[in-house]
MIKOL-277724 format. One record per residue (C-alpha): residue number from 1; x, y, z; residue in three letters. Coordinates in pm, whole numbers. Each point is the difference from the previous one (the first is absolute). Example, Ala and Ser with C-alpha at 12.3 -4.5 7.8 and 13.67 -1.06 7.14 Angstrom:
<nufis>
+-----+--------+--------+--------+-----+
|   n |     px |     py |     pz | res |
+-----+--------+--------+--------+-----+
|   1 |   1230 |   -450 |    780 | ALA |
|   2 |    137 |    344 |    -66 | SER |
+-----+--------+--------+--------+-----+
</nufis>
This chain:
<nufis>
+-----+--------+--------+--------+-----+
|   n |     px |     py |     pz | res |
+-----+--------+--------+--------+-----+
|   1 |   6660 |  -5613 |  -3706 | UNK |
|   2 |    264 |     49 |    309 | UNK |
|   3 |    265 |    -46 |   -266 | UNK |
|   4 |    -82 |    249 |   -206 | UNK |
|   5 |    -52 |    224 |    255 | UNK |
|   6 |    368 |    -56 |    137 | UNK |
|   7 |    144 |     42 |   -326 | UNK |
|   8 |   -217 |    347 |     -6 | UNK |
|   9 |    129 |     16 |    368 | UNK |
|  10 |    389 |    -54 |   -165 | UNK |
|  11 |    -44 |    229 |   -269 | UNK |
|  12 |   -109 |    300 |    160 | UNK |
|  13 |    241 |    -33 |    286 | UNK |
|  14 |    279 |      3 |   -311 | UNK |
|  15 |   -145 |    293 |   -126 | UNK |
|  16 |     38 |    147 |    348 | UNK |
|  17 |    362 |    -98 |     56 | UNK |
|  18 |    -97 |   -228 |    284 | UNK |
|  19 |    247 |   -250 |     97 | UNK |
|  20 |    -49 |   -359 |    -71 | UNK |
|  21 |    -13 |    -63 |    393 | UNK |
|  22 |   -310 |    225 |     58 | UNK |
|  23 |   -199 |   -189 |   -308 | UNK |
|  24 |    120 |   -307 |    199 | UNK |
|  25 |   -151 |    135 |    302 | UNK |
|  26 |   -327 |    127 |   -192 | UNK |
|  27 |     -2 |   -391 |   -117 | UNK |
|  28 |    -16 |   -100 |    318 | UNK |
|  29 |   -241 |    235 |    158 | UNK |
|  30 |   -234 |   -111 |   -308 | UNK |
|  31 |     28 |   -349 |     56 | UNK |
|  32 |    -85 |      2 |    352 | UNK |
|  33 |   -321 |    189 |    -58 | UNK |
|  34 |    -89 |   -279 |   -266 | UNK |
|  35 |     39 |   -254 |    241 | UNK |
|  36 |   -227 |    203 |    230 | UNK |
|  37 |   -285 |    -14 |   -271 | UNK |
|  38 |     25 |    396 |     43 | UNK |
|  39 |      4 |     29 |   -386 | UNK |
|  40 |   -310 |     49 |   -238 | UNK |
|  41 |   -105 |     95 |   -337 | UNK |
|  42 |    -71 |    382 |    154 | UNK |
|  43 |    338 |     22 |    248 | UNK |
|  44 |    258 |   -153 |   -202 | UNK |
|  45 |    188 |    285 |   -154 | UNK |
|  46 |    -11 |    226 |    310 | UNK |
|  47 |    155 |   -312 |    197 | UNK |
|  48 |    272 |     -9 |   -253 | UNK |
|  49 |      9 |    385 |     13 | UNK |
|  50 |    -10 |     27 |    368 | UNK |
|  51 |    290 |   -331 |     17 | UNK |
|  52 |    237 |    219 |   -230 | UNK |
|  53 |    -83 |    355 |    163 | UNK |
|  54 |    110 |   -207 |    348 | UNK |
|  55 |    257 |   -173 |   -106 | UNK |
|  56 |    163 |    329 |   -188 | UNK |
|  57 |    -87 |    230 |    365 | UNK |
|  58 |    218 |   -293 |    195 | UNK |
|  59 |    266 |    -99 |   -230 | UNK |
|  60 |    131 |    312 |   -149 | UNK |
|  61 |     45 |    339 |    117 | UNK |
|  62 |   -203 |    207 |   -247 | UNK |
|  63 |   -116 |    357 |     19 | UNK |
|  64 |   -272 |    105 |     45 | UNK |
|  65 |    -29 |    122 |   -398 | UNK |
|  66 |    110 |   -397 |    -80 | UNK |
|  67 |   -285 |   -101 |    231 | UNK |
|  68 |   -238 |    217 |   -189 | UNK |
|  69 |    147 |   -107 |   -324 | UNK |
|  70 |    -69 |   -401 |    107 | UNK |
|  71 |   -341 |     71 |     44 | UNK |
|  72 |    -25 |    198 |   -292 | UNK |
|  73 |     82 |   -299 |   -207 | UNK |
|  74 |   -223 |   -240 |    177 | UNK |
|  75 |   -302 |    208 |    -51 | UNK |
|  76 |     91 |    -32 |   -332 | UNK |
|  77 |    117 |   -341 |    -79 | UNK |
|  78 |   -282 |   -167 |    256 | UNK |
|  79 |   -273 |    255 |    -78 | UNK |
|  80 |   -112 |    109 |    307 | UNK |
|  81 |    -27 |    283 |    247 | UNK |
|  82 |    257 |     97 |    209 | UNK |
|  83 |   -234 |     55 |    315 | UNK |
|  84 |   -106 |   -339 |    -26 | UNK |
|  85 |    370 |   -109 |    -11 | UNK |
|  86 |    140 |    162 |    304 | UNK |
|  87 |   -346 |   -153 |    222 | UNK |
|  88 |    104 |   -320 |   -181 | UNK |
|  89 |    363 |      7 |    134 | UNK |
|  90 |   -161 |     23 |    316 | UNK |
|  91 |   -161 |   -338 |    -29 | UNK |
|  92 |    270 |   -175 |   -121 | UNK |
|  93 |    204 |    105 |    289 | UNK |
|  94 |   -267 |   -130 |    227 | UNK |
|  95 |     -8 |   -322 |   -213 | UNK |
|  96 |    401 |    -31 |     25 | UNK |
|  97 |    -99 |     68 |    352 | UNK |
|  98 |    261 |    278 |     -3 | UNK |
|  99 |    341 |   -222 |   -105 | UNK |
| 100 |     89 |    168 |   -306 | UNK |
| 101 |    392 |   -125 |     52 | UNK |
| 102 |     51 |   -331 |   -133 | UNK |
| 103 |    186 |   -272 |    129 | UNK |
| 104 |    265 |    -12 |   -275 | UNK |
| 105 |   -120 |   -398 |    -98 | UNK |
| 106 |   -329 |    189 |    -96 | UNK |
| 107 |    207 |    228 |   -248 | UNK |
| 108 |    263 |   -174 |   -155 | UNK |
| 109 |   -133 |   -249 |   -197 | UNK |
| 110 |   -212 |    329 |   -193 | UNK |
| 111 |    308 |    166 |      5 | UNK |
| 112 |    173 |   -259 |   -158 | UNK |
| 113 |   -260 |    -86 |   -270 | UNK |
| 114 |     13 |    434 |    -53 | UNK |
| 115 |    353 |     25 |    -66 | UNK |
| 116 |     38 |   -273 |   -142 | UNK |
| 117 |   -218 |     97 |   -323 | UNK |
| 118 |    131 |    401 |    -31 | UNK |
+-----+--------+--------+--------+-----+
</nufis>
């Protein structure tokens, strides 16, 4: 289900030391791509994958070992392969059509929920 997969989404961005504000941003990202009808059975964990990847690239500065590390961890948590992760960023960005910074109405309600819980 979509909420299971954010709470996967939440608890590997944890694990990665990600910052409530780029799960926020993953959340969004997510959503929007749901609303497209972009999401089946087959695509659903790289579009979570690929949302959290994007979100992580935007929101934080990480190295390029951190990077590595990120997708590391998604392989593993989401079981898939890496190659198809990095063409799926690809179409996510299309789908987003490019607007990967969020108005901050998009974010904060996420946010909120996110550090609210910790």
């Amino acid at each position: 289900s979509v909420y299971s997969l954010k709470r996967e989404m939440r608890n590997l961005s944890e694990e990665c030391s990600l910052e409530p504000v780029t799960v926020s941003m993953a959340y969004v990202y997510f959503e929007k791509l749901v609303l497209q009808g972009k999401l089946n059975k087959q695509n659903r964990k790289l579009c979570a994958g690929a949302c959290v990847l994007l979100a992580a690239k935007i929101s934080s500065d990480l190295r390029k070992h951190e990077v590595k590390h990120l997708i590391d961890k998604l392989e593993e948590r989401f079981r898939f392969n890496r190659r198809d992760l990095i063409g799926f960023e690809f179409t996510v960005l299309v789908a987003l059509e490019l607007a990967l910074y969020l108005p901050e109405n998009q974010v904060l309600p996420h946010y909120r929920r996110l550090t609210q819980q910790s």
